[in-house]
N, C-alpha and C positions, 0 to 999 in steps of 0.2 A: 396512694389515694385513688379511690375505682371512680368513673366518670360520674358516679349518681352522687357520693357524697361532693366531689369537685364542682358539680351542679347544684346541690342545696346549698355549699360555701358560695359560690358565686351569685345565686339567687338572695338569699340573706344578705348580703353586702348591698350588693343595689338596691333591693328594697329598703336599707335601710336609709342608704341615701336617698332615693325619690323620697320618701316619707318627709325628710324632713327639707328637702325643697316643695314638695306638696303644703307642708304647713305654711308657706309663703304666701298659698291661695292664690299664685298665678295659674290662669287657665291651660295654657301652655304647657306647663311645666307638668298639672295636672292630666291633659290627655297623653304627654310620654308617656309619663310612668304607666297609667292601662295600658298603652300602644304595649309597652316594655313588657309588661305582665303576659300580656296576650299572647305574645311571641313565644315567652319561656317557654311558658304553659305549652302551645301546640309545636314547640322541638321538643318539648324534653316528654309530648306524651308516649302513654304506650301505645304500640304496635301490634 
């Protein structure tokens, strides 16, 4: 497995979990998951 697909697996995983601690409507739990996002997004962009 090359580091990009290892990275969509592990981005899909987590996103799947925040979503559904996001359906809980805690605010908290909702600004991770962006925090979470935000982070993938500017390591995994390109160069």
């Amino acid at each position: 497995i090359d580091d990009l697909e290892l990275a969509i697996e592990t981005f899909s995983a987590t996103i799947a979990r925040h979503l559904v601690r996001t359906l809980l409507t805690d605010e908290e739990i909702r600004y991770q998951a962006e925090r979470f996002i935000r982070r993938f997004c500017t390591h995994y962009a390109p160069t």
